[in-house]
Every structure is written in structure tokens, then in C-alpha cells.
C-alpha positions in Angstrom: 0.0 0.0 0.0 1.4 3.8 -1.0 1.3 6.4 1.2 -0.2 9.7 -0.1 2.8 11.8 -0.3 4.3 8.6 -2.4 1.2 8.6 -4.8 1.8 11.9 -5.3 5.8 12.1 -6.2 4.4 9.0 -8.6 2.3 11.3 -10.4 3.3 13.2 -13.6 3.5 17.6 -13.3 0.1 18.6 -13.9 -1.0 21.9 -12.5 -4.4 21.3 -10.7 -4.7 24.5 -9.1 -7.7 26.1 -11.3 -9.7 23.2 -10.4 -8.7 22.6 -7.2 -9.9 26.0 -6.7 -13.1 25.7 -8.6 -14.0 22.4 -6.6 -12.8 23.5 -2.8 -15.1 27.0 -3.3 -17.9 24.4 -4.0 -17.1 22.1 -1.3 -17.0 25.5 0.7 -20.3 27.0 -0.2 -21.7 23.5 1.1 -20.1 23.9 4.2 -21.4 27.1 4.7 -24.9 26.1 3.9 -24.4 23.1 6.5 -23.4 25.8 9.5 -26.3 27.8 8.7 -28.1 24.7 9.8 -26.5 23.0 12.3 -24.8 24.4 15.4 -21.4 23.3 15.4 -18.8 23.8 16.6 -14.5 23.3 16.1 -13.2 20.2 17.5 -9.6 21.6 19.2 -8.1 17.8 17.5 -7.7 19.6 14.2 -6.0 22.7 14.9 -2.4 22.2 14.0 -3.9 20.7 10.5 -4.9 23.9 9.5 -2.7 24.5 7.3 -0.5 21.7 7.3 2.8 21.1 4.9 4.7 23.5 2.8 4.6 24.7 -0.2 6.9 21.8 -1.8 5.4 18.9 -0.3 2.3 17.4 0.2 -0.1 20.0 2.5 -3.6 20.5 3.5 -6.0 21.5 5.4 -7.9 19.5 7.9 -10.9 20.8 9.7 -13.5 18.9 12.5 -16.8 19.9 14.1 -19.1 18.9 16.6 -22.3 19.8 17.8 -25.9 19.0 19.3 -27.0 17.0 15.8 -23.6 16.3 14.2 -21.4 13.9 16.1 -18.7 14.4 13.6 -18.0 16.9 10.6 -14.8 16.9 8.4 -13.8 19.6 5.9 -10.4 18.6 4.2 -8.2 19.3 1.5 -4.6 17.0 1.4 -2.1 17.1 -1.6 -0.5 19.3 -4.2 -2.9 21.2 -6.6 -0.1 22.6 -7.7 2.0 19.9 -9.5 -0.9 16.6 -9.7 -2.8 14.8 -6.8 -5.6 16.3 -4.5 -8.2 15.0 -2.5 -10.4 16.5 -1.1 -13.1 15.6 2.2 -16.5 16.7 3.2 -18.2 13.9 5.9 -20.5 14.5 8.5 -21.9 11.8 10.8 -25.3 12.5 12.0 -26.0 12.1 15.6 -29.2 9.9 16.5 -32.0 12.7 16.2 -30.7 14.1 13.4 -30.7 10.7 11.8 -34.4 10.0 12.6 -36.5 10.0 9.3 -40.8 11.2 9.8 -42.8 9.8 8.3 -41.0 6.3 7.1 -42.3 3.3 8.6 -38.8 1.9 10.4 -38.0 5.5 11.8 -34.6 5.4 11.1 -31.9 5.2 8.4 -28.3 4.0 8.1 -25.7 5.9 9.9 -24.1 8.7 7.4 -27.2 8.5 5.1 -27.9 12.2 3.2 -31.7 13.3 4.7 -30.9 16.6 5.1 -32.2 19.2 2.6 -29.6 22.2 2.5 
């Protein structure tokens, strides 16, 4: 198994970055639309992941959040846009109320399901 930082020296020079950009405002604007729902707030684990690296080796950005209805939110960007390989993270894991579904007959639906409308 590779690590990240060897998947990305394995990859040829391809500047990402206009993409990159593109994608992570997107992934932003559904962040932003999520904390204009939920209360939430910074989990203190991430903190020295934001930034992380340099600018000549893999870096990133690594963000969690907590609150009342979301057990667990992650908003994360690790690689190098710059020269080839990005990934890039939104997951949140709904807590137990938030998970509950009205009006279906078993009342409740797999952990990490989508039932929010933003």
C-alpha cells in the first residue's frame, strides 16, 4: 500500500490548481450552507492541521466539528494542486436525532445516510 505523499511524487506535473480551486469553493459553499443549519462547533483535535505542509510537499488543510445534531463533521483538503494529486473531504456523521427519518415506517436510516435538505 502507497502512502499519499508517495502517490503523489508517482504522479506526472500537472498543475491542478484552477480546479482545485473551482471544486474546494464548492465544497465551501456547502459547508457554509451546512453551519447555517447546524450548530457546530471546532473540535480543538484539528488545529495544527490547518494549514498543514509546505509549499513543496504534500499539505492540506484539515478541519472537525461537533455539535448538538452532528457527532462528527470533516472539511479537508490534502495534496498538491499545484503539481498533480488532491483530495479533497466533506463527511458528516449524524447524531441519533438528526438521523431519525418522519414519516418512514422503520423511523430510522443507516448511519451517514444524506436526509438533510440544505
Amino acid at each position: 500500500m502507497t502512502t499519499p505523499a508517495q502517490r503523489a511524487a508517482e504522479r506526472p506535473f500537472v498543475n491542478n490548481q484552477e480546479i482545485f480551486d473551482e471544486l474546494w469553493t464548492i465544497t465551501t459553499e456547502l459547508k457554509d450552507k451546512v453551519f447555517k443549519r447546524f450548530a457546530l462547533q471546532p473540535d480543538p483535535c484539528s488545529v495544527q492541521f490547518q494549514p498543514y505542509g509546505g509549499e513543496h510537499t504534500l499539505s492540506g488543510f484539515l478541519s472537525t466539528f461537533a455539535g448538538p445534531e452532528i457527532d462528527w463533521l470533516v472539511y479537508s483538503w490534502m495534496g498538491t494542486p499545484h503539481t498533480s494529486f488532491t483530495s479533497m473531504n466533506w463527511c458528516a456523521r449524524y447524531g441519533a436525532a438528526t438521523a431519525r427519518c418522519p414519516g418512514q415506517n422503520s423511523g430510522f436510516v443507516e448511519p451517514n445516510a444524506t436526509l438533510i435538505k440544505i
